[in-house]
SEDRENVO-199406 format. One line per field, with one value per residue: residue number from 1; chain; x, y, z of N, C-alpha, C, CB in turn. Coordinates in steps of 0.1 Angstrom, whole numbers. Glycine has a CB too. Example, Ala and Ser with C-alpha at 12.3 -4.5 7.8 and 13.67 -1.06 7.14 Angstrom:
SEDRENVO-199406
num (1,2);
cadena (A,A);
nX (132,128);
nY (-57,-22);
nZ (78,71);
caX (123,137);
caY (-45,-11);
caZ (78,71);
cX (132,129);
cY (-33,0);
cZ (78,79);
cbX (113,141);
cbY (-45,-6);
cbZ (90,57);
This chain:
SEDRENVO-199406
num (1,2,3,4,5,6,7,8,9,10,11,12,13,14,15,16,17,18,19,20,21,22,23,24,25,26,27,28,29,30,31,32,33,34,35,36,37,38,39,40,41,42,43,44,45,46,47,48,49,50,51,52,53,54,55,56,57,58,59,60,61,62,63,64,65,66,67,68,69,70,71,72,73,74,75,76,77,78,79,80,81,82,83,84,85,86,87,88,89,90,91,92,93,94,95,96,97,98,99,100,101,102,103,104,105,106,107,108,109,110,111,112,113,114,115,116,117,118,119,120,121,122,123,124,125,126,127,128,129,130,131,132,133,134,135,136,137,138,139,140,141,142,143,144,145,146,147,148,149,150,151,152,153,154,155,156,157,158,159,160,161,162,163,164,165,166,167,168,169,170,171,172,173,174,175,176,177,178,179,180,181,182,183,184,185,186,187,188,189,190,191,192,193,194,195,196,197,198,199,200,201,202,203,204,205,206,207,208,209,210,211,212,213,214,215,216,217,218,219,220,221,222,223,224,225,226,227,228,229,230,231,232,233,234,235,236,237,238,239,240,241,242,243,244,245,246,247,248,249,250,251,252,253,254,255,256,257,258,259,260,261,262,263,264,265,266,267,268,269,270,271,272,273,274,275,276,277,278,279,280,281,282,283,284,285,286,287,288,289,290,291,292,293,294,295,296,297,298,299,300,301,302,303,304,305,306,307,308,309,310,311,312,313,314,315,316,317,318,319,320,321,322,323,324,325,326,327,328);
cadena (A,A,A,A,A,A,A,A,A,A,A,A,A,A,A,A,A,A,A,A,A,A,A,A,A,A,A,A,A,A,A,A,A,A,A,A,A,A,A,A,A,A,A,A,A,A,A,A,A,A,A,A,A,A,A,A,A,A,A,A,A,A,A,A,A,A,A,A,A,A,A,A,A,A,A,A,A,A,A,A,A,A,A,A,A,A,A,A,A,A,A,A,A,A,A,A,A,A,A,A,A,A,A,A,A,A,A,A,A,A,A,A,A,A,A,A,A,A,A,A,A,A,A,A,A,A,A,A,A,A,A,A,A,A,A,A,A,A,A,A,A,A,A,A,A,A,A,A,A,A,A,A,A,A,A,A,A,A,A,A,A,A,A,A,A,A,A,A,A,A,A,A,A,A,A,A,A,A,A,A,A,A,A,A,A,A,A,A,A,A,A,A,A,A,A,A,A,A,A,A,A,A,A,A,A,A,A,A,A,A,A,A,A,A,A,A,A,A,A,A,A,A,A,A,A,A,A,A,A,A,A,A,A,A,A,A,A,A,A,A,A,A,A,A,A,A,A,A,A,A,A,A,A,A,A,A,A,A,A,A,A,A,A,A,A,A,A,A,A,A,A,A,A,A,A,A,A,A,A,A,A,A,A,A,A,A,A,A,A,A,A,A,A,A,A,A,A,A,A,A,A,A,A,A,A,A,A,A,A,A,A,A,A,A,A,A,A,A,A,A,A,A,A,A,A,A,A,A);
nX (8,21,36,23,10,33,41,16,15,41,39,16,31,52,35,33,52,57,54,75,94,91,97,120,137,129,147,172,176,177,201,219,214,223,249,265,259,275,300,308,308,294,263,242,254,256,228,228,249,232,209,227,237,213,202,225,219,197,202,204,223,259,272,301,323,311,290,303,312,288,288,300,302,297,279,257,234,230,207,185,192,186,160,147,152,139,114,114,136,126,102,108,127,109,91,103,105,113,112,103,116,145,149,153,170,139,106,98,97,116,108,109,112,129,147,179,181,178,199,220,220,222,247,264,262,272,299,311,305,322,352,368,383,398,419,420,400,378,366,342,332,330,320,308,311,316,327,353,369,361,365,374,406,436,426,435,435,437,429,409,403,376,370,359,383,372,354,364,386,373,361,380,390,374,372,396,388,371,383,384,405,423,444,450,437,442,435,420,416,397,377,350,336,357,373,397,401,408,435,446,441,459,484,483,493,472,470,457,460,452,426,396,372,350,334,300,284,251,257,259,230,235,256,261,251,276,297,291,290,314,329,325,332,362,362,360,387,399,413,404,377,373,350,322,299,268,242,212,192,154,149,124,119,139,118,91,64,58,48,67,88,91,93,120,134,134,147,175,184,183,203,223,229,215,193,204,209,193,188,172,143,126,105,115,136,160,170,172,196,217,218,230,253,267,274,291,310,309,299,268,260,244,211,184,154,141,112,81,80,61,46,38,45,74,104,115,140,174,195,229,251,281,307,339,349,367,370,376);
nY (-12,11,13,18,41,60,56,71,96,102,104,126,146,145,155,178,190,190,207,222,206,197,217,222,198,200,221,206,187,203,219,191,181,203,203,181,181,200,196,169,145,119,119,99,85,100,85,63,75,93,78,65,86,96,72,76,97,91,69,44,29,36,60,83,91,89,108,131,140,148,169,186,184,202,195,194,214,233,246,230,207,204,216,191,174,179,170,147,140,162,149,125,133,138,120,94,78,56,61,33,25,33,12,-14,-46,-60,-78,-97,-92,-70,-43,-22,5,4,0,13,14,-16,-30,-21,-31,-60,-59,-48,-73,-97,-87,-87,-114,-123,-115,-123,-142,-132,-114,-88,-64,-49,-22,-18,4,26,51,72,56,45,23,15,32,25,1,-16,-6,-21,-40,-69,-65,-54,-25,-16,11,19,34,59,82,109,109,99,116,135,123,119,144,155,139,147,172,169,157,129,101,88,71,42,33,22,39,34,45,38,24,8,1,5,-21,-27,-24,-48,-51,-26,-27,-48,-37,-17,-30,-49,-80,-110,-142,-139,-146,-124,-97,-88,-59,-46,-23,-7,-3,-22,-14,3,-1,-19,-49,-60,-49,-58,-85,-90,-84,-94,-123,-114,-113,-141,-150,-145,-157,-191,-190,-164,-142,-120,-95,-80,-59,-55,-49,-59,-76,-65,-44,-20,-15,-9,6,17,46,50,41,51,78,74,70,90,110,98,98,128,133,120,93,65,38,10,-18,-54,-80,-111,-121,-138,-155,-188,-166,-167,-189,-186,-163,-176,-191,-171,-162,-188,-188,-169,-179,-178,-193,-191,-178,-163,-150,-122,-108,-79,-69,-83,-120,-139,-170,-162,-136,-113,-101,-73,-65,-72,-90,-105,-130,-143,-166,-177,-203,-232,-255,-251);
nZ (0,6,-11,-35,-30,-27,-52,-65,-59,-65,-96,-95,-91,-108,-130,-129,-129,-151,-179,-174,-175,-201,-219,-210,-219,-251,-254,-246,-266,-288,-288,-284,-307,-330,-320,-323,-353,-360,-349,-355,-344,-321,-322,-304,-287,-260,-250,-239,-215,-202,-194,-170,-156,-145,-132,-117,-98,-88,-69,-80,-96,-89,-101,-109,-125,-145,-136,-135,-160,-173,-162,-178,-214,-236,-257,-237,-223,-194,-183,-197,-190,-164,-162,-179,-165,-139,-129,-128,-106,-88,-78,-71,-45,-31,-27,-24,-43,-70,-108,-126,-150,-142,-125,-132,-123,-127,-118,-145,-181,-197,-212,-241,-243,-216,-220,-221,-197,-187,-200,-197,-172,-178,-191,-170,-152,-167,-175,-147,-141,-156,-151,-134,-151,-170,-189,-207,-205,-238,-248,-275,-296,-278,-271,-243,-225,-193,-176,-173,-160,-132,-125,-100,-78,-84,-97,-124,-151,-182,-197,-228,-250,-280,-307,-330,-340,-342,-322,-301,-296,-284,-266,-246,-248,-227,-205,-193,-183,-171,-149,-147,-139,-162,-171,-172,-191,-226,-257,-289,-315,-342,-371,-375,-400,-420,-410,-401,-373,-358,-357,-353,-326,-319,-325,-307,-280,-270,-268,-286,-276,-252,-224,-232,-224,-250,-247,-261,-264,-274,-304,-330,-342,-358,-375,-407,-417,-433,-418,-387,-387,-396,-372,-354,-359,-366,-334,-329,-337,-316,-281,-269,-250,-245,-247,-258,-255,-267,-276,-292,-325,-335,-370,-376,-361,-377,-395,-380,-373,-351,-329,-309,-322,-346,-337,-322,-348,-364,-340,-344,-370,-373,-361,-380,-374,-383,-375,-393,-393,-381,-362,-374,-359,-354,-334,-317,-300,-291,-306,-330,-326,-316,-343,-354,-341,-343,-370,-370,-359,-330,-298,-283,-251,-236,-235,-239,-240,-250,-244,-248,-255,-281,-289,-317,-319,-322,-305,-299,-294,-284,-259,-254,-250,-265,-268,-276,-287,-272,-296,-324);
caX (0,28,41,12,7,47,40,8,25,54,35,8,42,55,27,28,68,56,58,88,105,91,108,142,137,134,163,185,178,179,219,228,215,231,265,269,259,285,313,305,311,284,252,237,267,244,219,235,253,221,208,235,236,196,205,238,209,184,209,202,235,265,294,309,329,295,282,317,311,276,290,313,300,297,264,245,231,232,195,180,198,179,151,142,153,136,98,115,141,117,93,118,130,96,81,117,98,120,102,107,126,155,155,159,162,127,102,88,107,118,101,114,111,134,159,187,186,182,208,234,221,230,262,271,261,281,313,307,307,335,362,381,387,403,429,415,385,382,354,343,323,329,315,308,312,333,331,367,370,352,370,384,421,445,424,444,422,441,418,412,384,379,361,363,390,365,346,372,395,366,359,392,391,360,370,404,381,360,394,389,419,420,457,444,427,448,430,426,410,391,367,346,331,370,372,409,401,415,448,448,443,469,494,484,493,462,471,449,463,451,409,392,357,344,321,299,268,242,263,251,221,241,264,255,258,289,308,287,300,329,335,324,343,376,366,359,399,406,416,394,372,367,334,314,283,264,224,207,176,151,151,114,121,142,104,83,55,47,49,78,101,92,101,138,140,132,158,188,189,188,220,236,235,199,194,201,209,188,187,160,143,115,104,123,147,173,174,178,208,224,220,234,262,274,276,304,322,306,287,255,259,231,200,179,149,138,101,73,77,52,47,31,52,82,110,113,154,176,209,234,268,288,318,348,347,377,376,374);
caY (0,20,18,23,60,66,57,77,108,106,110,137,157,145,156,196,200,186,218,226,193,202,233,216,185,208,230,198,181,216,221,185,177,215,205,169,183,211,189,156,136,111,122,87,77,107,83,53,81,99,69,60,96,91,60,77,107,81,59,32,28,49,62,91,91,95,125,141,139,153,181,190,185,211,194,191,226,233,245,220,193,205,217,181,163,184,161,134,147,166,140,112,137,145,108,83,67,55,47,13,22,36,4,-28,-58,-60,-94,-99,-90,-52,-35,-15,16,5,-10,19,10,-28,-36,-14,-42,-71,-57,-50,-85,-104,-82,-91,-129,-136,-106,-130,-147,-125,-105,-74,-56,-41,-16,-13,18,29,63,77,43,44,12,12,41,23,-8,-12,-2,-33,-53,-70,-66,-43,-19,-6,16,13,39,67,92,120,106,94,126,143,120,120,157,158,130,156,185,167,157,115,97,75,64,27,29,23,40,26,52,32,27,-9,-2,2,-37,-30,-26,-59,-50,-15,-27,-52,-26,-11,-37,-60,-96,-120,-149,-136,-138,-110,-100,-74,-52,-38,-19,0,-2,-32,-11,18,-9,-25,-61,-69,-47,-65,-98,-96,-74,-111,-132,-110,-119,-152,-155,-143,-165,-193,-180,-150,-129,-107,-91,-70,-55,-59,-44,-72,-68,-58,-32,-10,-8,-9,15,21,55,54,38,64,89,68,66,102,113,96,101,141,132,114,80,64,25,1,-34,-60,-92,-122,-130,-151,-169,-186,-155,-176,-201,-175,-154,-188,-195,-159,-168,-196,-187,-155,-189,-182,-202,-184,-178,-156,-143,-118,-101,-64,-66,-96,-130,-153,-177,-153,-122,-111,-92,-58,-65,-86,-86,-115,-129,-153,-172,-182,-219,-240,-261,-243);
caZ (0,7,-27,-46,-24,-33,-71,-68,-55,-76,-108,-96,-87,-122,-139,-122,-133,-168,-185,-171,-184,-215,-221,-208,-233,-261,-250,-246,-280,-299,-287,-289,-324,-334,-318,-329,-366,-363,-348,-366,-325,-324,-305,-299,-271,-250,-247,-223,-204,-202,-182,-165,-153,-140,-120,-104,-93,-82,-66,-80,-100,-87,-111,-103,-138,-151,-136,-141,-178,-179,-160,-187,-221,-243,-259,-224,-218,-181,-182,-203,-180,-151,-164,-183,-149,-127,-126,-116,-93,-78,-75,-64,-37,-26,-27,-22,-56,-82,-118,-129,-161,-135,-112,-132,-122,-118,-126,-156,-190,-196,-223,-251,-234,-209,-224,-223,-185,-188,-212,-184,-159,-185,-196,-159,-147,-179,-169,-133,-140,-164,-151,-130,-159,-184,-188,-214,-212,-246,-252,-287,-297,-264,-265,-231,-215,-177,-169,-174,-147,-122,-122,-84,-73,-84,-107,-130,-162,-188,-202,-239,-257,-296,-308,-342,-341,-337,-311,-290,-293,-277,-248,-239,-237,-216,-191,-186,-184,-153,-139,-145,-143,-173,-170,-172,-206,-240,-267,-301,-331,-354,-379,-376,-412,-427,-407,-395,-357,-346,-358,-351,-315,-315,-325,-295,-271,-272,-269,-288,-273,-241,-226,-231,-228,-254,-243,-275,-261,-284,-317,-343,-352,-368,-387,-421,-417,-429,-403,-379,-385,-399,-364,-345,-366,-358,-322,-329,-340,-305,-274,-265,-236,-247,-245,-266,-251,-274,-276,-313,-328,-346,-382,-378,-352,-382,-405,-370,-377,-340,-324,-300,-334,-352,-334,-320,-357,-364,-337,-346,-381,-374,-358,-393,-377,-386,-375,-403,-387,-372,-365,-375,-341,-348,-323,-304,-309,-287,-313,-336,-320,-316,-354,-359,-336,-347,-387,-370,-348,-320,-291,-279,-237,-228,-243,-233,-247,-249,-252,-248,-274,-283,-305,-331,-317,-320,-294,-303,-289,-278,-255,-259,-252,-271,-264,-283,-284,-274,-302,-338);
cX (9,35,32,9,21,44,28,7,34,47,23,19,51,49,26,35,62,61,71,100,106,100,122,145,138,147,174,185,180,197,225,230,226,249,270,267,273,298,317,312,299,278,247,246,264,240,218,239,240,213,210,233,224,194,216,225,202,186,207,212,245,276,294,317,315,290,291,311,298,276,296,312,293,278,253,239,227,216,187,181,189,163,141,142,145,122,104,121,133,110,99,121,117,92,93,115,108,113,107,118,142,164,150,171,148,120,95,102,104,113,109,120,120,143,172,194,188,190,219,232,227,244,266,275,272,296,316,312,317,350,372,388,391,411,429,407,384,361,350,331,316,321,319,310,319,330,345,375,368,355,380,400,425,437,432,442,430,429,419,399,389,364,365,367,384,363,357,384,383,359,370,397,384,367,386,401,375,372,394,398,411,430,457,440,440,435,431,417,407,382,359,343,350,373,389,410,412,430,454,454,456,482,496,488,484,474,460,446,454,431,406,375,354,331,315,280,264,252,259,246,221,253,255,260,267,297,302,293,310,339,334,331,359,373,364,374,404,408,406,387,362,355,329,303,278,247,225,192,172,157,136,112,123,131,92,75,49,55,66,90,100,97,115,141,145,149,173,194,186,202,229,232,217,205,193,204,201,192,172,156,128,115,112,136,159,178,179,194,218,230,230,249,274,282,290,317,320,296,282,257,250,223,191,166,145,122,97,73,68,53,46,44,67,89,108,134,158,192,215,249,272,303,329,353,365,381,368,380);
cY (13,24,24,41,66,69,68,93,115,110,119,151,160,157,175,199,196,196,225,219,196,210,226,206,191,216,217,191,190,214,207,184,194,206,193,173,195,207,172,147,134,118,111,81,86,98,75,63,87,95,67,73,97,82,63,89,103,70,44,21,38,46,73,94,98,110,138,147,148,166,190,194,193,210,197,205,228,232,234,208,195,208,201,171,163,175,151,136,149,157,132,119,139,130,94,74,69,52,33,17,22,25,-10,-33,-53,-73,-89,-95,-75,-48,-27,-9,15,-2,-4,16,-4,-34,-32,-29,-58,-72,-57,-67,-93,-99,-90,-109,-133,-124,-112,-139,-147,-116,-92,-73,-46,-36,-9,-6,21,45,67,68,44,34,10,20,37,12,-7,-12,-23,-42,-52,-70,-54,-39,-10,1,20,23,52,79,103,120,104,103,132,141,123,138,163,154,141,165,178,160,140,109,86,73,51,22,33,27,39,33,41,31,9,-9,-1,-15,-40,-27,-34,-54,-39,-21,-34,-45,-22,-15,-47,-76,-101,-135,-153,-136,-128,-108,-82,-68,-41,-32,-8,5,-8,-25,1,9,-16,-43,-71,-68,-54,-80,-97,-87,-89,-122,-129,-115,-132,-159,-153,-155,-176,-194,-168,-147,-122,-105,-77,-72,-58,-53,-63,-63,-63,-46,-19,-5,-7,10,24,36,56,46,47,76,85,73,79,112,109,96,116,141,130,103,69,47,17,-13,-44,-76,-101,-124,-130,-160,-182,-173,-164,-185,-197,-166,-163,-198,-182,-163,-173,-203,-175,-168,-186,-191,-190,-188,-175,-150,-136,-110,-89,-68,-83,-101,-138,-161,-168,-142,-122,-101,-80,-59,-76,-80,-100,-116,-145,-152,-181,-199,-226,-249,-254,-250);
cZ (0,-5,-37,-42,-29,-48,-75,-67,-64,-90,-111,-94,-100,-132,-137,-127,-145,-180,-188,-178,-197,-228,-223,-215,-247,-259,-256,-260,-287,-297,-291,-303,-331,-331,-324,-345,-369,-360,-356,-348,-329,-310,-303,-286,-259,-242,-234,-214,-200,-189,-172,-151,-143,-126,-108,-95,-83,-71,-68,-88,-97,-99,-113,-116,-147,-149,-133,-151,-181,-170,-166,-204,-232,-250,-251,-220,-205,-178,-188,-195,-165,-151,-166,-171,-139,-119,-121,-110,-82,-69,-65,-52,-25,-23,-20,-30,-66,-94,-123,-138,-151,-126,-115,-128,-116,-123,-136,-172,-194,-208,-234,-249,-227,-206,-226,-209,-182,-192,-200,-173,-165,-186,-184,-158,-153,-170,-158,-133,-150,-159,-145,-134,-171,-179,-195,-215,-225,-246,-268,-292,-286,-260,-254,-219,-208,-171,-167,-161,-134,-117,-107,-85,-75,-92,-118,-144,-170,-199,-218,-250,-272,-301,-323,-337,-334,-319,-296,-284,-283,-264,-241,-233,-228,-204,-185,-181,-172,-149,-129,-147,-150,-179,-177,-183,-216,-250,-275,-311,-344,-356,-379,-392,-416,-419,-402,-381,-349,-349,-354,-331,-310,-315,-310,-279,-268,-275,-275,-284,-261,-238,-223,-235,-236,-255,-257,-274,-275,-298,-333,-353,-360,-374,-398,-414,-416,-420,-393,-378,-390,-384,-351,-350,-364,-343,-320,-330,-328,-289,-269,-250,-235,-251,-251,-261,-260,-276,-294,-314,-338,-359,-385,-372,-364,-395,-391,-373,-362,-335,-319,-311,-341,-349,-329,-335,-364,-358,-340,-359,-385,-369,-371,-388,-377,-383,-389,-404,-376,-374,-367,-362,-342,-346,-322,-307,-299,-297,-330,-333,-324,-327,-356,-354,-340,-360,-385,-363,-332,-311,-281,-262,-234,-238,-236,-242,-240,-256,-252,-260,-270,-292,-314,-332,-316,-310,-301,-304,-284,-271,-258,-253,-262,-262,-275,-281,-280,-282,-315,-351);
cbX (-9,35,46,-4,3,61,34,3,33,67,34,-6,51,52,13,27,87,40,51,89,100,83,109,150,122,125,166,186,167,171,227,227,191,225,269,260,243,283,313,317,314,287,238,238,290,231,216,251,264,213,210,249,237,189,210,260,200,178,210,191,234,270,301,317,335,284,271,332,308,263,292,323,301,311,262,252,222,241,193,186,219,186,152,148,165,133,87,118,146,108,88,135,137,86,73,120,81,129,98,93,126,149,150,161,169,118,92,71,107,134,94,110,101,129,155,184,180,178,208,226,204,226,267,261,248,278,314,289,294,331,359,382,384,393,439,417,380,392,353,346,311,346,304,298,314,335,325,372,363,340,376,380,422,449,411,450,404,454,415,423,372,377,359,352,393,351,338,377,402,361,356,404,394,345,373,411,371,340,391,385,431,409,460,432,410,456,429,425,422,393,375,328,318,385,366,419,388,414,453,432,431,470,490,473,493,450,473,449,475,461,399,403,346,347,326,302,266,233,274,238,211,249,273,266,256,296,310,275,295,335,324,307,339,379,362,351,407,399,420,393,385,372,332,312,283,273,218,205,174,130,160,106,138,155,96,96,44,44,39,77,101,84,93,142,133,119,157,190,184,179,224,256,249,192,183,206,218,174,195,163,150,108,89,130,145,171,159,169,209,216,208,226,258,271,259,299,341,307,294,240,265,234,193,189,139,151,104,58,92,40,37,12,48,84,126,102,156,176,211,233,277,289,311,356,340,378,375,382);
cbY (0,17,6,11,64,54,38,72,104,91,100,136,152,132,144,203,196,185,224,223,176,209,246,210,174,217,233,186,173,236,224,176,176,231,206,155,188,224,187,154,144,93,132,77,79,113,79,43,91,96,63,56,103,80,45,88,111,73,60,32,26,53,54,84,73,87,126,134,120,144,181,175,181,211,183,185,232,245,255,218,197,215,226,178,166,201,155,122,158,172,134,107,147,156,105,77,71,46,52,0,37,44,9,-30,-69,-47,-105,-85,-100,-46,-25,-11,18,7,-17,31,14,-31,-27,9,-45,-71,-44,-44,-91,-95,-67,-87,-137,-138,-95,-133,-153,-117,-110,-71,-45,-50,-6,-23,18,29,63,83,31,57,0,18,50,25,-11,-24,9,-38,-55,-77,-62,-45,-10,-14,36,-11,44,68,94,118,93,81,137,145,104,113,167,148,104,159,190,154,172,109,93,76,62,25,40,7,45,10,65,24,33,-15,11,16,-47,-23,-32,-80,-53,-3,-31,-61,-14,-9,-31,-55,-104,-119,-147,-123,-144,-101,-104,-72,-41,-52,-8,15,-6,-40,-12,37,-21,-16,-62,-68,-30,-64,-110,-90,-55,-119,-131,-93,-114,-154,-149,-130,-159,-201,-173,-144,-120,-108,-86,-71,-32,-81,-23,-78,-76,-64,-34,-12,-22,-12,6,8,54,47,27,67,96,47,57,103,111,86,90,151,118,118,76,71,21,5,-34,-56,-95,-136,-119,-154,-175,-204,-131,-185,-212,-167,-151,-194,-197,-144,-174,-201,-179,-135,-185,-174,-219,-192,-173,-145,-151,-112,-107,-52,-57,-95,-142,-151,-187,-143,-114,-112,-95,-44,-56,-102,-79,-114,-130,-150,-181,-172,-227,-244,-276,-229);
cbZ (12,15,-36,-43,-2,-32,-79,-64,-46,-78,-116,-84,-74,-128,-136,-107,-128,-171,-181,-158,-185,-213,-203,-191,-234,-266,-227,-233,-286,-293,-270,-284,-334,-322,-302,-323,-370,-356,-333,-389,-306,-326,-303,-312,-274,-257,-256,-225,-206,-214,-183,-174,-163,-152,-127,-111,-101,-94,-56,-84,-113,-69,-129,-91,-144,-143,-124,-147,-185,-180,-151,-186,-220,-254,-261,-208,-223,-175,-185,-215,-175,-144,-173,-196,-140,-130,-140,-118,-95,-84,-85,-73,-42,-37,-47,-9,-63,-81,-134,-139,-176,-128,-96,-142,-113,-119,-118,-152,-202,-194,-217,-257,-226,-205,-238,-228,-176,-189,-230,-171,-152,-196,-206,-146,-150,-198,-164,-130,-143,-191,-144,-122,-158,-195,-192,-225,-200,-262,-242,-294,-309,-258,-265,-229,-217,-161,-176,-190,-148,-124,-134,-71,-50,-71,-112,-125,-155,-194,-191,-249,-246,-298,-292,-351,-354,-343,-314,-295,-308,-282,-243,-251,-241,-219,-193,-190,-198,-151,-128,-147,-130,-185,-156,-164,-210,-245,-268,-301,-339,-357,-395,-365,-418,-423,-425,-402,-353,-349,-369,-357,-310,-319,-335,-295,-264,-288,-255,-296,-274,-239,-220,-242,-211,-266,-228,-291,-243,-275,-315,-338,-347,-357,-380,-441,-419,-437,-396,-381,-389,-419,-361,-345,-382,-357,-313,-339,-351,-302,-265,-269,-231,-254,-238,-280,-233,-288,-269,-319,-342,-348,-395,-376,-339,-385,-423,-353,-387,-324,-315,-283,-344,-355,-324,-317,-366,-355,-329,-340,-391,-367,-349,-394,-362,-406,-366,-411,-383,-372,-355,-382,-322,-350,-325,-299,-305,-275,-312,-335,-304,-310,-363,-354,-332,-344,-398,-354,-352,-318,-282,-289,-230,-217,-250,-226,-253,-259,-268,-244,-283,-283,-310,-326,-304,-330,-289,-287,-281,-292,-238,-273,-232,-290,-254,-280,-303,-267,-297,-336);
């Protein structure tokens, strides 16, 4: 009963700043899309931090690296940032109600909607369970990602983020600008569509020999296919052990006619980078993934959907890890 008067609270207190958010949601999409069109830096790698940023607020994820960064970037307009925050802040402060999207795990299977925060709890988890059994965390189209930052004092896990020239000159002068040490991280400028990554990285120090789990959040569905696998099939040549965890749109998701795709689809191709990769995931979409998988050389670990399947229906998303087989 007590929750239900919290939850009931929290969104008649939502619903008063509304206008307010309003205002500060237009603000903040007007500057980013402007600044990412005038710098050519990817605005989509926002979106996770965005989140992430939400849950360090809300406490329901802390990182500290995080809300450096969105104190810093030139895109974020100070007002807009607070304004668009302020309903639920407010609210949350006023009620001690979190909304659901904010505080997966929760039962049942996570929705579409709320899949920028669930996918953070996957990818955590994954890390979490294979770290004491590798030696390179590689982050590939790392954007704004500080998992790498946040890794505790003396683990022995060498760290490296794999990301385009642009993009990655400009995190790097952010995370100096909010005054994170990122000592720890080898950086590797590259291009997944040019398909020379793996070697770029080994230049860099990268062992392949060695396990390593690559971390590859919200990327896929701004690659064309081939970079997509032929970007799993390079890690397929890598140590056996090794890890790849990566999100995926279906391939019905990128003609999905409903409201809230249209407008994702809307947003991100005023940026430049417009979804154009999905995967097949009908029904069983595990049995699917698992085909997808094992045509790049990998073996299918975890599956996850984004969004209710049925027989008839399909996910909307999917999260995933593979595993580099010991016998190839």
């Amino acid at each position: 009963m007590r929750k239900i008067v919290a939850a009931t609270a929290f969104r008649i207190i939502q619903l008063i700043w509304l206008p307010v958010g309003a205002v500060g949601y237009v603000l903040f999409v007007v500057k980013l899309v402007a600044y990412s069109r005038r710098s050519g830096t990817s605005a989509t790698v926002l979106a996770s931090l965005y989140t992430r940023w939400m849950q360090h607020k809300l406490g329901t994820r802390r990182d500290e690296p995080c809300d450096r960064l969105m104190g810093v970037l030139p895109m974020v307009p100070p007002l807009g940032l607070r304004l668009s925050t302020t309903p639920t802040l407010v609210a949350h402060l006023l009620t001690g109600y979190v909304p659901k999207i904010y505080r997966y795990p929760y039962a049942g299977v996570p929705p579409m909607q709320h899949q920028s925060a669930a996918r953070t709890t996957f990818y955590d988890a994954a890390l979490e369970r294979h770290i004491a059994g590798i030696d390179q965390l590689v982050i590939l189209g790392a954007g704004f990602d500080t998992r790498s930052y946040r890794l505790p004092a003396g683990t022995h896990v060498r760290c490296f983020e794999v990301d385009t020239p642009k993009t990655q000159a400009f995190k790097r002068a952010m995370l100096k600008q909010a005054g994170v040490d990122s000592t720890r991280v080898t950086y590797v400028p590259a291009d997944f569509a040019a398909g020379d990554w793996l070697k770029k990285l080994v230049e860099a120090g990268f062992a392949p020999d060695k396990p390593s789990f690559f971390l590859w959040e919200s990327v896929t569905m701004y690659l064309d296919r081939q970079a997509v696998e032929s970007t799993l099939r390079m890690i397929a040549r890598t140590a056996a052990g090794s890890v790849v965890a990566f999100d995926y749109f279906s391939s019905e998701i990128i003609e999905s006619r409903s409201l809230y795709m249209r407008y994702a689809r809307a947003m991100v191709s005023a940026t430049g980078e417009p979804f154009t990769f999905g995967i097949d995931n009908t029904p069983p979409a595990r049995k699917q993934i698992a085909a997808f998988l094992e045509a790049c050389g990998l073996s299918l670990e975890e599956q996850r959907n984004f969004g209710l399947e049925t027989g008839q229906k399909r996910a909307m998303a999917g999260f995933a890890t593979g595993i580099v087989p010991s016998t190839r």
